[in-house]
KOLLUMVEX-766643 format. One line per 10 residues: number of its first residue (from 1); for each residue x, y negated, z of C-alpha. Coordinates in steps of 0.05 Angstrom, whole numbers, plus 32768, in hexadecimal, padded with zeros to 4 digits. Example, Ala and Ser with C-alpha at 12.3 -4.5 7.8 and 13.67 -1.06 7.14 Angstrom:
2
1	80F6,805A,809C | 8111,8015,808F;
% end
This chain:
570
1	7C4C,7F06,785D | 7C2B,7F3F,7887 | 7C24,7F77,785A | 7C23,7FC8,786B | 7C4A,7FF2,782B | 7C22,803C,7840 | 7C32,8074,781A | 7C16,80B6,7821 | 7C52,80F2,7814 | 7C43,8136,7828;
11	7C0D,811B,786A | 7C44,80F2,7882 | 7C66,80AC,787F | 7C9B,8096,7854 | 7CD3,8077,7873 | 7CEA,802E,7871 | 7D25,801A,7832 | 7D65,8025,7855 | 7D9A,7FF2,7843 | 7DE0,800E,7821;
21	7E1A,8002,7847 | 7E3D,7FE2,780E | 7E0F,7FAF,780E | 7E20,7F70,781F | 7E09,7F4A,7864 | 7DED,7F0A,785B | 7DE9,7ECC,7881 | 7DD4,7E8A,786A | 7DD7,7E49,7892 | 7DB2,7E18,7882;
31	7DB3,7DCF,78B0 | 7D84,7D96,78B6 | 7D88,7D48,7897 | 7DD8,7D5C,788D | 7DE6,7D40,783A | 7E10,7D52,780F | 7E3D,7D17,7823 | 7E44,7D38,7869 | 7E78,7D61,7860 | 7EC3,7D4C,785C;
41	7ED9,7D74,7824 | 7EA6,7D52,77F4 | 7ED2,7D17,7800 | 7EB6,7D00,7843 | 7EF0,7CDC,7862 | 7ED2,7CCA,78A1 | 7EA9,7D12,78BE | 7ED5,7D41,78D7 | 7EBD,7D8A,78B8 | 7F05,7DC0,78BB;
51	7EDC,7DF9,78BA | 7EA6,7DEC,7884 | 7EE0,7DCC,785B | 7F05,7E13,7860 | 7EC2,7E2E,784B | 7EBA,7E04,7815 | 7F02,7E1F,77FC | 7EF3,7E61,7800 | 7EAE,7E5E,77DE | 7E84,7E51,7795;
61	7E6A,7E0F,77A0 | 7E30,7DFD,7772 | 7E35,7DB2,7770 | 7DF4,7DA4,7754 | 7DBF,7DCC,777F | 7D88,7D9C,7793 | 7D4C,7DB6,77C7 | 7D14,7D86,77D8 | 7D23,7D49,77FF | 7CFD,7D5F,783A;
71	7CFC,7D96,7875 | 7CCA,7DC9,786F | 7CBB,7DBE,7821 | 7D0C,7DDE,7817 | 7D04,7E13,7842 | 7CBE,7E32,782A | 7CE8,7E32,77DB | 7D26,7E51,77FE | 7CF7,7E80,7824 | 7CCD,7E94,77E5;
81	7CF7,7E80,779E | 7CB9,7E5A,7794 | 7CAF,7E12,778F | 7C9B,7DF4,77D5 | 7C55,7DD8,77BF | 7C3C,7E21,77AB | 7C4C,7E3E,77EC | 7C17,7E0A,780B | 7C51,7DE2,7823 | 7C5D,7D91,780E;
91	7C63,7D71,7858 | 7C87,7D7C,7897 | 7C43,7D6A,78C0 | 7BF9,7D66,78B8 | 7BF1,7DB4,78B4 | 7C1B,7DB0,786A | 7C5D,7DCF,7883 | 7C34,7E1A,788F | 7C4B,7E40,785A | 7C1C,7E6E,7840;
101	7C1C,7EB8,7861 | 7C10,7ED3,781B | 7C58,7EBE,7804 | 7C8D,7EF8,7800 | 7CCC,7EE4,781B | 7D19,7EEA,7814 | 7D14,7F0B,785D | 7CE1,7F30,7848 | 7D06,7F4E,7805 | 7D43,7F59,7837;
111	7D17,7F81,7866 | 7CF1,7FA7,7835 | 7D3B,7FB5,781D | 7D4D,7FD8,7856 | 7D73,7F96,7879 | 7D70,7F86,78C4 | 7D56,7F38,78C2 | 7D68,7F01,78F3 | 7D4D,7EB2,78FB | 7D6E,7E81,7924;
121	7D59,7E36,7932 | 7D28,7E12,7900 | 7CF3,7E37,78DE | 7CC1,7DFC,78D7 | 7C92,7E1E,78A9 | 7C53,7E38,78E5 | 7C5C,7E42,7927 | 7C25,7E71,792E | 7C07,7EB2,7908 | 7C0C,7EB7,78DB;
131	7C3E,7E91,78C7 | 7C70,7EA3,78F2 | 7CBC,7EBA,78DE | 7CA5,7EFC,78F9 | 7C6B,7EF7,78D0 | 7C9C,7EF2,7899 | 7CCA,7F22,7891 | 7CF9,7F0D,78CF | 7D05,7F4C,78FB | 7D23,7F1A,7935;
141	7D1A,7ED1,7939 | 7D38,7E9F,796D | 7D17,7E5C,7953 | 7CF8,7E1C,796F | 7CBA,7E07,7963 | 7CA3,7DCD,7934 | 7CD4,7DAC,790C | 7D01,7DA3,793A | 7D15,7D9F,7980 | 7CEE,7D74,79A7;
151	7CAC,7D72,797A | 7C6A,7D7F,7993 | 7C69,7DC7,7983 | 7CA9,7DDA,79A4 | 7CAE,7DEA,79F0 | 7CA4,7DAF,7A10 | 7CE2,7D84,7A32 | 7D11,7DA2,79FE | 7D4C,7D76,79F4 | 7D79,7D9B,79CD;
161	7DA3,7DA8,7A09 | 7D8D,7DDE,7A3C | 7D4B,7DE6,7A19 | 7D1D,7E23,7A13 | 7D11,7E45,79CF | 7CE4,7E86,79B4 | 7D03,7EC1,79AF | 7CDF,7EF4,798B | 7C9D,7EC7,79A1 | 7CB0,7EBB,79E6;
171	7CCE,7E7F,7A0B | 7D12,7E8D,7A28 | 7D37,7E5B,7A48 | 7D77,7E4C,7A2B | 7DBC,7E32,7A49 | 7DE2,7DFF,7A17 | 7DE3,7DCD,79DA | 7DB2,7DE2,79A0 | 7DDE,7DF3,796A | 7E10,7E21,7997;
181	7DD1,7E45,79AC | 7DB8,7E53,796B | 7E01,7E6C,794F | 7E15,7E90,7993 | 7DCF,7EB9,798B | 7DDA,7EC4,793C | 7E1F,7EE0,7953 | 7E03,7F0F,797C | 7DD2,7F2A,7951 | 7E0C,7F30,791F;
191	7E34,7F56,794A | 7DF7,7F85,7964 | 7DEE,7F97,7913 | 7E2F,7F98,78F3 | 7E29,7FE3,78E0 | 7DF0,7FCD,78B6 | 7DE2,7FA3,7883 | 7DBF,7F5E,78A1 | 7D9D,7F25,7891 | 7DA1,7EE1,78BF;
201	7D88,7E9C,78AB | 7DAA,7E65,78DB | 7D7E,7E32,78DA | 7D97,7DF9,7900 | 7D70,7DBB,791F | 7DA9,7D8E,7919 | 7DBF,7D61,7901 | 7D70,7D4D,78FE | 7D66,7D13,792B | 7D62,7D05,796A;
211	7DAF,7CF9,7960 | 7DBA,7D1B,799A | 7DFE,7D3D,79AD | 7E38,7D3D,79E6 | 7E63,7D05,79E8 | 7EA7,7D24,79D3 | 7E84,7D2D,798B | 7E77,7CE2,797D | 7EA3,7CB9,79A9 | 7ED4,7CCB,7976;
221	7EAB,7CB2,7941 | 7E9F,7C72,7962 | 7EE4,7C61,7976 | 7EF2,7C60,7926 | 7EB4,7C35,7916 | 7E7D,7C60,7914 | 7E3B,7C3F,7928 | 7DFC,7C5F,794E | 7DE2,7C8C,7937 | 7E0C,7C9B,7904;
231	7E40,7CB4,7932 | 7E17,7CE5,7959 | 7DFA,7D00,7914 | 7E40,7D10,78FD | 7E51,7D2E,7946 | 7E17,7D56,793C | 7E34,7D76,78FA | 7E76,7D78,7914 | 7E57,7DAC,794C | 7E44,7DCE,790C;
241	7E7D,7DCF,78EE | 7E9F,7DF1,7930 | 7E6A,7E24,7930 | 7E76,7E36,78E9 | 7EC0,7E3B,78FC | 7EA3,7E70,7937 | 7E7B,7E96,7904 | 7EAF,7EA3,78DB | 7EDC,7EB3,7909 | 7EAC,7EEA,7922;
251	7EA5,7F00,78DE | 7EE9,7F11,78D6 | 7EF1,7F26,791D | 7EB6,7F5C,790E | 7EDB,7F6F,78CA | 7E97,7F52,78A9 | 7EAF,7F1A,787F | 7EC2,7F42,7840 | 7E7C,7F54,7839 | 7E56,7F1D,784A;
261	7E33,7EF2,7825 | 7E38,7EB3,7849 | 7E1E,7E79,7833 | 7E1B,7E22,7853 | 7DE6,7DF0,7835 | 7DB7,7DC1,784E | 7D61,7DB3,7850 | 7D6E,7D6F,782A | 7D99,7D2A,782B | 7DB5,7D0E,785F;
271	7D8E,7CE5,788D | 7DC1,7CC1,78BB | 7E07,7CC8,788D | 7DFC,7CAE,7850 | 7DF3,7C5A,7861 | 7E16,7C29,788F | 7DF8,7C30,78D7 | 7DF2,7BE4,78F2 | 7E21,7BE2,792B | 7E55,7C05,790C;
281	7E95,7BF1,78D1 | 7E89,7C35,78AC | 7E66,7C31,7866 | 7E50,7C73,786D | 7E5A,7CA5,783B | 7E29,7CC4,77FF | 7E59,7CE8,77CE | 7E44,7CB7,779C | 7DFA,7CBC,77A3 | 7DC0,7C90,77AD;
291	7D8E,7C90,77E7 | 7D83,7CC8,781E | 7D53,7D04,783B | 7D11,7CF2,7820 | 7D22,7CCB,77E0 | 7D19,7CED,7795 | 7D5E,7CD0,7788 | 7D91,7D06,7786 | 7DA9,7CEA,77C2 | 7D65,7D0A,77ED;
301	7D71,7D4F,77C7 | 7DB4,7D67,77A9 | 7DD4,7D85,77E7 | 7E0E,7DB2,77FC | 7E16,7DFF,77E7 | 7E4F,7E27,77FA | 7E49,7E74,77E6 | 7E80,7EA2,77FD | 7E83,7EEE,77F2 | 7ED3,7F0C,77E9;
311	7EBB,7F51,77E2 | 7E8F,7F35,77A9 | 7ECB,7F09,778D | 7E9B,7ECE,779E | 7ED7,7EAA,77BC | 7F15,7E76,77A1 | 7EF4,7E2C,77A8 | 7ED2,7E31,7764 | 7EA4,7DFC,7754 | 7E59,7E0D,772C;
321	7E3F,7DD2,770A | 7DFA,7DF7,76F2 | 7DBD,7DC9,7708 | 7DA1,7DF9,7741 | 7D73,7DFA,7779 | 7D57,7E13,77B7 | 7D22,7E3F,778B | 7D5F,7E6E,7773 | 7D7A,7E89,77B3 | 7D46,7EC3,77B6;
331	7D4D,7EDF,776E | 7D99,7ECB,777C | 7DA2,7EF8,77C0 | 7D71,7F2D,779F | 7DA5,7F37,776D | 7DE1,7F36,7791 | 7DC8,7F67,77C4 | 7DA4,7F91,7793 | 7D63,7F8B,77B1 | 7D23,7F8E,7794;
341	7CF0,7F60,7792 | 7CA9,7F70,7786 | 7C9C,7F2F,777D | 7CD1,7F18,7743 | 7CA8,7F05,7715 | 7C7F,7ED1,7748 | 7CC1,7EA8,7757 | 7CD5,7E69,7730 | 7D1A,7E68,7740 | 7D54,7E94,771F;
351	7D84,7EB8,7731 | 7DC5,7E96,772D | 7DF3,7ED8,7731 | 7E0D,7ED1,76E9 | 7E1D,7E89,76ED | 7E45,7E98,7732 | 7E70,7EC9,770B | 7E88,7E8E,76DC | 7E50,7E92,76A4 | 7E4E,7E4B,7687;
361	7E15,7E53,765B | 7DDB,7E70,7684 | 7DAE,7E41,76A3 | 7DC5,7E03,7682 | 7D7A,7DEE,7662 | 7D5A,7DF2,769F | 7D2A,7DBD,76BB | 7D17,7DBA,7700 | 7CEE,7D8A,7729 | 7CEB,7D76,7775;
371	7CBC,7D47,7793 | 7CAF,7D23,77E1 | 7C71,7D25,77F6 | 7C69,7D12,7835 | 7C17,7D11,7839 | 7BE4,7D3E,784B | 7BC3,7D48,7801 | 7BF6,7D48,77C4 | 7BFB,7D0D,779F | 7C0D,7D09,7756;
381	7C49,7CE5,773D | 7C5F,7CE0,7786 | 7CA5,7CD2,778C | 7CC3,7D0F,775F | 7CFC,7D1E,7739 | 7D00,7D41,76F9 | 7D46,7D5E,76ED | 7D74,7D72,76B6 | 7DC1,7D7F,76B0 | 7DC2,7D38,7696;
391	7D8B,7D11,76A3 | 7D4F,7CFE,76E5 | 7D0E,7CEA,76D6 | 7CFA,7CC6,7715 | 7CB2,7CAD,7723 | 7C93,7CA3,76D7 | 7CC6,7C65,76CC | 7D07,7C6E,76DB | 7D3C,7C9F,76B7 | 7D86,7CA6,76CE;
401	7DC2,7CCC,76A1 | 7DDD,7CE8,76E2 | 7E1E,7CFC,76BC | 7E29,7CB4,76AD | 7E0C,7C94,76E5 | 7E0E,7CC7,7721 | 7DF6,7C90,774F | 7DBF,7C7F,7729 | 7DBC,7C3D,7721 | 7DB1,7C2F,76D4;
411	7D62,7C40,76C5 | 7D6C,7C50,767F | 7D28,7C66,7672 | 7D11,7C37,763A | 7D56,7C4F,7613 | 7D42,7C96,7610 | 7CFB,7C9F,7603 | 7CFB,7CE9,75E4 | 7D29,7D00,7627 | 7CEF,7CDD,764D;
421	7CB6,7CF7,7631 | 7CD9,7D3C,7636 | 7CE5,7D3F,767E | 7C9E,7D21,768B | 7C81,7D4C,7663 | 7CA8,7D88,7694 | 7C87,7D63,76CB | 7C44,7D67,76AE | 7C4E,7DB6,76AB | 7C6C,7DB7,76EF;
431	7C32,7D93,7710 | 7BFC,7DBA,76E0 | 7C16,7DFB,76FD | 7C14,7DE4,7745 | 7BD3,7DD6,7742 | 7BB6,7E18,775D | 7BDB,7E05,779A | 7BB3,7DBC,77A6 | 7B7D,7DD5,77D0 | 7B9E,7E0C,77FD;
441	7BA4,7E07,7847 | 7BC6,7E30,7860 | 7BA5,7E48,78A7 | 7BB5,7E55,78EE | 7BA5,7E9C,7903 | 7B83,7E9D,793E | 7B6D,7EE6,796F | 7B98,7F0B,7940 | 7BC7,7F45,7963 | 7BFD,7F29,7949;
451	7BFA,7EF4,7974 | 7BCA,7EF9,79B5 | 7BC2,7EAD,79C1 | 7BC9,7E72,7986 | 7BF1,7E2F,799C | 7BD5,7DF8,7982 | 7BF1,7DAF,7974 | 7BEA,7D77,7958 | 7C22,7D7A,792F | 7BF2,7DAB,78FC;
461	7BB8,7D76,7909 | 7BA0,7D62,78C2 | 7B90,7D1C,78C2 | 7B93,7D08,787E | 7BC9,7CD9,7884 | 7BAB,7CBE,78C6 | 7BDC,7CB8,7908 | 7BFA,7CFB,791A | 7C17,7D06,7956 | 7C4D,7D3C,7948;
471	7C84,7D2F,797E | 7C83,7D35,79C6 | 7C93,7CEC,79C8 | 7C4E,7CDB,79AF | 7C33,7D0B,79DB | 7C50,7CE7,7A0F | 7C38,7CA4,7A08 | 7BF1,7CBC,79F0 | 7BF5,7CAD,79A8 | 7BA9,7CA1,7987;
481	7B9C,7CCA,794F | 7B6F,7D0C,793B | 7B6B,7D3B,790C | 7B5C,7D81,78FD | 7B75,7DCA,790B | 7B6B,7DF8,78CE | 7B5E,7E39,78EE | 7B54,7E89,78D3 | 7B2A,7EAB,7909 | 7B40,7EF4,7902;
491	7AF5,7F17,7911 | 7AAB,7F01,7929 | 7AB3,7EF5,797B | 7AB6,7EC6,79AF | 7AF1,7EA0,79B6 | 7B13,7E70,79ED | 7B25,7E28,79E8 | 7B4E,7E0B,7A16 | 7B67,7DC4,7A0C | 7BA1,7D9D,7A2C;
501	7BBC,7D5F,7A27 | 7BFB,7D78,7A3F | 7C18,7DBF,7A33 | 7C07,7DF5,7A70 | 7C49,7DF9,7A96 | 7C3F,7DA8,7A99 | 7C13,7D9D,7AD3 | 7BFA,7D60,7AC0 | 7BAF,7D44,7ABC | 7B85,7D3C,7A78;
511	7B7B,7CE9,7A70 | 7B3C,7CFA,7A63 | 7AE8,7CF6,7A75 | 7AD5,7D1C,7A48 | 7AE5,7D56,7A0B | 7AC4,7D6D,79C9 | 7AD4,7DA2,799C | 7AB6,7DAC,7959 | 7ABA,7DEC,793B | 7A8A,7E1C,7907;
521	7A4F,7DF2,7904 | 7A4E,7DE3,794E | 7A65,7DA7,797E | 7A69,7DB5,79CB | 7A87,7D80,79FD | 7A9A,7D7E,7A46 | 7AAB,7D4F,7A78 | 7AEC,7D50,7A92 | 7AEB,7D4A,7ADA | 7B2F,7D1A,7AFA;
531	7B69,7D39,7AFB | 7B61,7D78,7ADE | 7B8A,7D95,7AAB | 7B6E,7DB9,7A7A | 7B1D,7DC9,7A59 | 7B11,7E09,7A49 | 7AD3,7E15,7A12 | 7ABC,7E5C,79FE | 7A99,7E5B,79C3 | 7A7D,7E94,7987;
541	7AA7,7E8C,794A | 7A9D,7EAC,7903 | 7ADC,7ED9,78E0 | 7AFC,7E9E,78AB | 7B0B,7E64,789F | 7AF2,7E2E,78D4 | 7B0D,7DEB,78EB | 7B1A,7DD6,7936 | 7B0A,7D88,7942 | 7B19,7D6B,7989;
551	7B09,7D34,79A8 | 7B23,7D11,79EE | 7B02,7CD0,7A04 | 7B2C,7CA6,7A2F | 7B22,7C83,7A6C | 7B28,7C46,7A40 | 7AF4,7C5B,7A0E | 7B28,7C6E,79D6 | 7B1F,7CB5,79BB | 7B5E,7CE2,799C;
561	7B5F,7D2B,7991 | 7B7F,7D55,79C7 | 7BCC,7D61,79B7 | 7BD0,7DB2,79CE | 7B97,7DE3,79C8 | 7B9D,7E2B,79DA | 7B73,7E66,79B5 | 7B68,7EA7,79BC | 7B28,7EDB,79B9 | 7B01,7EF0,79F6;
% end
């Protein structure tokens, strides 16, 4: 949220909160498509995890904590303590993972709290203003763009080795594997503010497809049975688990481990560990769950979290068996650092400090719901779950006693109609209060001075459910599809549009004869002479809201909208 606290004392300026010392430092990690099954100390026999199974023996675990069973919906509720939908968030594509600039996040409570804040890897909620992380409450960010490395909106070629990533909103070539650049960065900024209390949210691509990681990581797997991909995926969270193992060792090198906060979980089930691959003798391995990332069974939601904090007595190997979710971290931190937030009474999570010192009572009548999405315009009754201690209302039709039936396999729904008609009555409330939410869009800033010149791709197209082209891979073999860009033009003025087929530091030529925008009331097209590589429009735009429509015809006759467009003001 970009927001300016002014306060007039005496004709001059107040100064910014200054953290305490005693406060604590906190760092969460957070990976991508890695279940709760992932992780050897949950009883994976198979993945090979030392240093998160050290962490797991040092920390509170809450063993029922559920986020949503996709990407960007988890991280706008960790971001905000609010459920994913009201933030303007429900998809990873189709311009619904931009979370709204109006939210006040956890960085943003840490910041205002006097906390030096840090981002690393995977932000995947905007990649322009402003909906940036540094539109957000993130003092530094070293991120990716898109949803992960390799999709349209991140720097093109990116491979997850040797790739080029944004620091504080510039490319900067980088020398490595993904993950190791992330932590090694994170470590630094660590180091650089360990007389201080800090914030830093590592936010790893991996183990997100492509399953894509050195061979010494899953040759080992595949010499015990391990099919493709299935092996890669685990030697991708193996490389996590060593750079946990190098995060805490700085930690305690740095004398900083007492009084951090530090805590592991994941963005949703696993989406390569938790079923057979084909080629390979392994069953795979669910803890006990059914289904994966994207599913309403618990098997697409409940996920890993490991809290550690000595200096807070937060330690031992305890287990918390509170139903939880994503939606508390924010009122939980707030707590445990003592930080206000102006915004309390917006979140719908809790804070789970009281239930993390041992209280068994708190909490225990809660309901919560998650649901996948997964389209451009919510849907009602689309694949959700509606969750007590005991039970999951799944879909209108089908209730599970998790207790009794953890894999949920026995629909039991005709046997308990008053449990049924309670939970879907929860639902009804849930959905009833989203509701305000249903017609946002949440809009690309463009000729703000924030940020000189918008990126556009088609990633953010929205195309009502249409083909979207939102990796570089469908860039690359000229996917058909169109949509289009909601925009915010900051003020009345005349504004360039340049499009490209291919991004500028790709000298390539446009495919195309011709090029139409459509934009405020007005439609202008050019031809596109051979072999050039970009059309530039200028055109008079009005302050607001207005939609950007493009159009490429082919040599073949085919139209499609053009992938990358580049604005700015005159």
């Amino acid at each position: 949220m970009h927001r300016f606290l002014i306060l007039l004392v005496f004709a001059g300026w107040t100064l910014p909160a200054m953290a305490k010392e005693s406060q604590p430092n906190v760092i969460v990690v957070i990976t991508d498509d890695q279940g709760y099954g992932d992780v050897g100390a949950h009883g994976n026999s198979m993945i090979q995890t030392p240093n998160l199974d050290v962490l797991h023996s040092q920390s509170v675990r809450l063993t029922d904590y559920h986020v949503d069973p996709t990407c960007s919906p988890t991280r706008s509720a960790l971001m905000t303590g609010r459920y994913s939908t009201r933030t303007g968030v429900w998809h990873t594509i189709m311009g619904r993972s931009l979370m709204s600039s109006q939210e006040y996040t956890v960085a943003e409570v840490f910041r205002d709290g006097g906390y030096t804040t840090g981002m690393f890897g995977k932000w995947h909620l905007g990649d322009n203003y402003p909906v940036r992380p540094q539109d957000q409450g993130f003092d530094y960010t070293f991120i990716h763009g898109g949803g992960g490395v390799g999709q349209g909106p991140d720097y093109w070629g990116n491979d997850y080795f040797d790739d080029t990533y944004w620091r504080n909103g510039k490319p900067e070539a980088q020398t490595g594997y993904c993950t190791d650049v992330w932590f090694n960065d994170a470590l630094k900024f660590i180091e650089r503010n360990r007389k201080k209390p800090f914030f830093a949210y590592i936010s790893t691509n991996a183990p997100h497809g492509p399953y894509l990681v050195a061979e010494k990581y899953s040759d080992p797997y595949k010499e015990k049975g391990v099919g493709s991909p299935q092996a890669e995926f685990y030697g991708m969270v193996e490389n996590i688990d060593e750079n946990m193992g190098k995060l805490m060792a700085k930690l305690d090198e740095l004398k900083l481990a007492d009084n951090t906060i530090l805590i592991f979980t994941t963005d949703n089930g696993s989406a390569a560990g938790w079923r057979p691959a084909k080629n390979g003798t392994w069953k795979g391995f669910n803890a006990g769950m059914r289904a994966g990332k994207g599913s309403n069974f618990d098997g697409g939601h409940r996920v890993p979290m490991f809290i550690r904090w000595p200096n807070g007595e937060l330690t031992g190997g305890r287990d918390v068996d509170t139903l939880c979710a994503h939606i508390d971290v924010l009122p939980t931190l707030a707590e445990l650092c003592a930080l206000e937030d102006v915004r309390a009474s917006d979140r719908d999570g809790e804070s789970l400090k009281s239930i993390l010192y041992g209280d068994k009572e708190s909490l225990r009548d809660r309901i919560l719901t998650v649901h996948s999405q997964r389209v451009e315009n919510v849907e009602k009754y689309r694949n959700y779950a509606v969750m007590s201690e005991r039970w999951r209302l799944l879909n209108q039709n089908q209730l599970y006693d998790i207790k009794a039936d953890p894999g949920q396999e026995n629909n039991v729904f005709e046997k308990h109609p008053d449990v049924a008609k309670k939970l879907s009555d929860a639902y009804e409330a849930w959905w009833k209060s989203l509701s305000p939410a249903f017609d946002m869009t949440v809009r690309i800033g463009v000729g703000y001075k924030a940020q000189s010149e918008s990126l556009l791709h088609s990633h953010d197209w929205h195309t009502n459910n249409t083909n979207t082209p939102w990796h570089q891979n469908h860039v690359m073999s000229g996917a058909i599809g169109n949509g289009y860009w909601a925009l915010d033009i900051a003020k009345n003025a005349k504004y360039q549009i340049e499009l490209r087929r291919w991004p500028r530091h790709v000298d390539k030529g446009m495919d195309a004869v011709s090029a139409t925008i459509e934009i405020g009331g007005q439609t202008i097209t050019q031809e596109v002479p051979a072999g050039v590589t970009s059309v530039i429009f200028e055109v008079e735009l009005q302050q607001g809201a207005n939609d950007l429509l493009t159009k490429m015809k082919l040599k073949d006759g085919k139209v499609r909208g053009s992938y990358f467009a580049y604005l700015k003001k005159k």
